[in-house]
N, C-alpha and C positions, 0 to 999 in steps of 0.2 A: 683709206684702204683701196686697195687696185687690182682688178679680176684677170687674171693674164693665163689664156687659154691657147696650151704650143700643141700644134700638132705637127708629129714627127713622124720621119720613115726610116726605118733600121734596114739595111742590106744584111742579107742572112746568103750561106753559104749555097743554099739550096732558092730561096724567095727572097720576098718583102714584106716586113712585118711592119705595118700601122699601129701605131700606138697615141692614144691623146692623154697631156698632165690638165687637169686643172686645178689651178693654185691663186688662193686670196694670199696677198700680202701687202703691209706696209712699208713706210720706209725705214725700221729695223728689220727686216729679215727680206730672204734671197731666195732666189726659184728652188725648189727643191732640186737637191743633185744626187742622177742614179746612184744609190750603192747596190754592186750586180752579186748574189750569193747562188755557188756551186750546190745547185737542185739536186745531183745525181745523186743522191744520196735517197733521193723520192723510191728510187728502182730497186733500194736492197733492201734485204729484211734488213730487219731494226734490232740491231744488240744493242751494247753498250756508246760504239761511237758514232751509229746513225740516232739514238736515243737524244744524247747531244747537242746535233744537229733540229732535229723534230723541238725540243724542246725550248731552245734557244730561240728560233725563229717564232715558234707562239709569241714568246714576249716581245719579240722585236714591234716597233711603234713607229709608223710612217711623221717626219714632221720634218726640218728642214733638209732630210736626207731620204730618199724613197727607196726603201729598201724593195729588189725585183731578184726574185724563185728563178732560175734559171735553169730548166730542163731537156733532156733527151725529147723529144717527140715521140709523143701518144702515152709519154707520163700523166697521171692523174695528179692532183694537188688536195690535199685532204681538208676540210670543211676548216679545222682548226687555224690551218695557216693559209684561209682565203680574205684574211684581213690583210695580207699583202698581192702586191702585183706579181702573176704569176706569168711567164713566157717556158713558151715551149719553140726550138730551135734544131736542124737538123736534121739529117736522116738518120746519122747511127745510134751505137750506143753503148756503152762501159768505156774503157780507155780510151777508143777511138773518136769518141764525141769530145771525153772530157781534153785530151792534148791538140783535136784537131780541129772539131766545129765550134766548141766553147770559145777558144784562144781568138778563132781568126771571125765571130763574132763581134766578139771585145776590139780587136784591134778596128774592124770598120765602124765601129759604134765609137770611136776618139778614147779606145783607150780609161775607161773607167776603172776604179776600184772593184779588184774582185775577194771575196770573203770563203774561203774552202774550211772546210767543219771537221771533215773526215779520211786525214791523213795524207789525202794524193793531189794533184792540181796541177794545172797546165804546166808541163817544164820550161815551155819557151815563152811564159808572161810574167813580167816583172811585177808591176802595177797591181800585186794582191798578197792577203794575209793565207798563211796556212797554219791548221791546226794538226800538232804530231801528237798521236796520245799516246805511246811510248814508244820505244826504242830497240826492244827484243829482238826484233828483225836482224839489230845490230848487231847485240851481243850475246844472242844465240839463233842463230839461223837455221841449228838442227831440228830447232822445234815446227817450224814452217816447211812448206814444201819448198824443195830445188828451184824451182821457178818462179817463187812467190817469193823466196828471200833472195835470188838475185835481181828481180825488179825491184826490191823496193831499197837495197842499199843502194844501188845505183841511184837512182831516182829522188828519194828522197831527201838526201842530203843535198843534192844539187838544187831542186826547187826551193827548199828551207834560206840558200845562201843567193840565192835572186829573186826572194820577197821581202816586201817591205815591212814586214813584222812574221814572226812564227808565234804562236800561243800554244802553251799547251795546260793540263788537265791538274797538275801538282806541283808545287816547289821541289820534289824529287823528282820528276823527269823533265824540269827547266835548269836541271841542275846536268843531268846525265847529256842534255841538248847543247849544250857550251863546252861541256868537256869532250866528246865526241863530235862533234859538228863542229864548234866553232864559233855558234851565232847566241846573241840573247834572245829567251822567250818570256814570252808575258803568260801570267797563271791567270787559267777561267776556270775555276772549279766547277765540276757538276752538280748537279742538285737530282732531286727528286720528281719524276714524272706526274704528270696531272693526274694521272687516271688510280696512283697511289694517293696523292691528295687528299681528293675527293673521297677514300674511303679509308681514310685511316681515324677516324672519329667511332668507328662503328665496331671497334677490335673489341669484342667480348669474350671471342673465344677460352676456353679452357687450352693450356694447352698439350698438344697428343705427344705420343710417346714417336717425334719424328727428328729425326738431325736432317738439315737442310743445307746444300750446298748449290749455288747458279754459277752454271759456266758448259763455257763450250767445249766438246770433250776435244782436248787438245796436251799435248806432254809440259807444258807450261803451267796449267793449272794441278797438278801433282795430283790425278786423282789417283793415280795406283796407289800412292805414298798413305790418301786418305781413308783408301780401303782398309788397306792393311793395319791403319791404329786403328780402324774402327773394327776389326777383325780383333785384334789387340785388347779391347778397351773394357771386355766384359758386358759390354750393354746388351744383352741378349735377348731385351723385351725393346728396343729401339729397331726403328727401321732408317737407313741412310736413305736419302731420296735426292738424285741427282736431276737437275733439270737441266734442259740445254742441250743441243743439238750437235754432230758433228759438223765442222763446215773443210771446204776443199783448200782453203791457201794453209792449213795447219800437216805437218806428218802426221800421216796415218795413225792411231794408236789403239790398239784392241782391249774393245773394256774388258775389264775382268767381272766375272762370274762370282758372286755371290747371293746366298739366298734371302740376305735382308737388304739387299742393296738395291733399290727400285730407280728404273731409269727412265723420266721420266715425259723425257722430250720436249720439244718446244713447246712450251703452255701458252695460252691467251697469257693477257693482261689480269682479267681476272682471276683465272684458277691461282696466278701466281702470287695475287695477293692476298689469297686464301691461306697457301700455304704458309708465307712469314707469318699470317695472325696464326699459324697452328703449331706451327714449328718450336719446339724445346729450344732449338740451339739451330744459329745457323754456324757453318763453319766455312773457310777457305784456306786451305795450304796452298796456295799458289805461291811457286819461286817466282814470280813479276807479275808487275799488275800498274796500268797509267794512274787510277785511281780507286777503283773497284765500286761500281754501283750499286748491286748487289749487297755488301755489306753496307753500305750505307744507305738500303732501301730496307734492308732488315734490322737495324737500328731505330731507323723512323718508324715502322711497325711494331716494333715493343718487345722484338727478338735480344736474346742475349745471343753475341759471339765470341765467336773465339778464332783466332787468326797465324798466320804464318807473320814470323816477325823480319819482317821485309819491311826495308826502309819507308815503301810509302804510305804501308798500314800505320807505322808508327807517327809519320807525320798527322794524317789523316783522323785515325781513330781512337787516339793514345788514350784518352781519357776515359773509355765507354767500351774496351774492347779486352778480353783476356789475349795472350801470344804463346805460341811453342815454336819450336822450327820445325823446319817442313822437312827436313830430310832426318832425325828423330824420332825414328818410329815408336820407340818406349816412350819419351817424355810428348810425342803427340797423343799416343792412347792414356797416358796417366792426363793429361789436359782435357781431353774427350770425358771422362769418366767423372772430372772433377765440373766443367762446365753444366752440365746437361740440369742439374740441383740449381745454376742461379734464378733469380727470378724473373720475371717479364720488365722490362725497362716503361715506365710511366713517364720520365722526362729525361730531356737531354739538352746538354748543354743550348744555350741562348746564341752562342756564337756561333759553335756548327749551323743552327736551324738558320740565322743569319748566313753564314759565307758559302754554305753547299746546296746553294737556293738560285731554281734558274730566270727569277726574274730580277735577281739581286746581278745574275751574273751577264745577262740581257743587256740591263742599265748601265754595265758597266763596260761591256762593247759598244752600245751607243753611244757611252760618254769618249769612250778612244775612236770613235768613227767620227763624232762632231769636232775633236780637235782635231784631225786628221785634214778633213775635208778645209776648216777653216783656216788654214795652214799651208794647204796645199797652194 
């Protein structure tokens, strides 16, 4: 065996960043080779497709490939994922870091593989994967604001067609990514957050008299639609309780006013998994969705749902989920009425807990990142 200790210097667009490997190896294996992953992702709040990202890189495993956090300056790196090499670069920050100090980073560094998690990525670097969690942008722009769906149709479809892989979240939005774009994507399902994990052994709860939906108040996820069967639905000892925040790239949309409908804003981690262990029924009418977390976090908790029958609920959740349409206001509140009586789910399928598992789905980016590398 043979101790080979490199120290290197990186030209940064602003300095000089020092960095030392050191690496044992024999003569089957080779110096470990930077794979560089799009950090920005550190700087936003954490929905669904920074969740992804957060998650994903916990399991990632330094070994013939050194996977390195690559962030904005005066980003923090969170305790979980300082089992990798973390760099901070640059002075800016949001677009301008990620198309201009990211890119021209990389290009003085020889051009490494870059790994992007959460939708957007340098337009003008070939040399990386991006991840699109859906398409909506595409094919409905009204739901977005004006300047948020003209960035992103421009933009994304162009980065998508000058990377060396696209990934995305489902077999129906790899599917809607070929027919619209043009390119093939590779499915990385999501899974389930640590911090649900760890306490989903502990569900004893009773459950209350709550219908639960997560989502960001946005004209995409239908909540007027769900108001109104749950307005509909007779349940006049239930309380609706909405969780989830307004955010700015969606149209504005003004909640509606009801006196059982509780809105419940952004919650921690834990209040939220309080509420799946309490919640009767979770629900979601959303007309689109890349994969939906959410129901598949209230699944794994013990929640029965019930769903809008959208192509990728039914890939997703066919076996374990009731469906109405979302734009059926009668037959969503006869569904509302009729779910709320099932009982709490105690097991679930073996394959789901397999394939919507993010160390399962970790393992199997590193396994397309080692042929990759070994190939290249």
């Amino acid at each position: 065996m043979m101790a080979v200790f490199i120290n290197c210097e990186y030209g940064s667009l602003i300095s000089k960043i020092h960095c030392s490997y050191y690496i044992c190896i024999n003569s089957s294996s080779y110096l470990s080779i930077p794979v560089y992953i799009n950090a920005r992702f550190l700087t936003q709040q954490i929905t669904g497709v920074q969740q992804f990202a957060h998650e994903i890189c916990r399991n990632l495993h330094n070994a013939e490939v050194e996977y390195i956090l690559l962030a904005p300056k005066g980003t923090h790196c969170p305790a979980y994922l300082q089992h990798l090499h973390f760099k901070t670069i640059g002075v800016g920050k949001g677009y301008f870091w990620e198309q201009v100090e990211l890119p021209f980073f990389l290009q003085q560094n020889g051009n490494p593989l870059l790994i992007n998690f959460c939708n957007t990525a340098p337009l003008f670097y070939s040399k990386q994967w991006v991840t699109i969690h859906d398409l909506a942008f595409m094919h409905h722009p009204e739901w977005f604001s004006k300047s948020f769906a003209q960035v992103y149709r421009f933009m994304i479809p162009r980065i998508a067609k000058r990377s060396q892989k696209v990934i995305t979240v489902s077999q129906t939005i790899a599917e809607q990514i070929q027919q619209t774009i043009g390119v093939r994507a590779d499915v990385l399902y999501n899974g389930i957050a640590q911090y649900l994990v760890t306490q989903r052994a502990s569900n004893t709860d009773t459950p209350k008299k709550i219908i639960l939906t997560v989502s960001s108040i946005n004209p995409r996820k239908n909540l007027s639609g769900l108001i109104a069967a749950f307005d509909q639905s007779g349940l006049t000892n239930y309380e609706l309780v909405v969780v989830g925040a307004k955010q700015s790239v969606f149209k504005k949309e003004q909640q509606a006013y009801h006196q059982r409908v509780v809105y419940a804003g952004y919650l921690t981690n834990e209040e939220l998994v309080q509420l799946y262990k309490q919640a009767s029924l979770f629900v979601s009418l959303s007309f689109d969705e890349g994969f939906g977390i959410p129901v598949w976090e209230a699944l794994y908790s013990g929640c029965p749902v019930l769903l809008s029958d959208i192509p990728v609920y039914k890939e997703c959740f066919a076996e374990e989920a009731l469906f109405c349409s979302p734009i059926n206001t009668s037959e969503a509140s006869q569904a509302l009425a009729r779910s709320v009586a099932q009982p709490r789910k105690t097991r679930l399928p073996q394959w789901m807990l397999d394939t919507y598992n993010y160390p399962h789905t970790a393992k199997k980016l590193m396994q397309w990142v080692d042929d990759a590398v070994k190939n290249q």
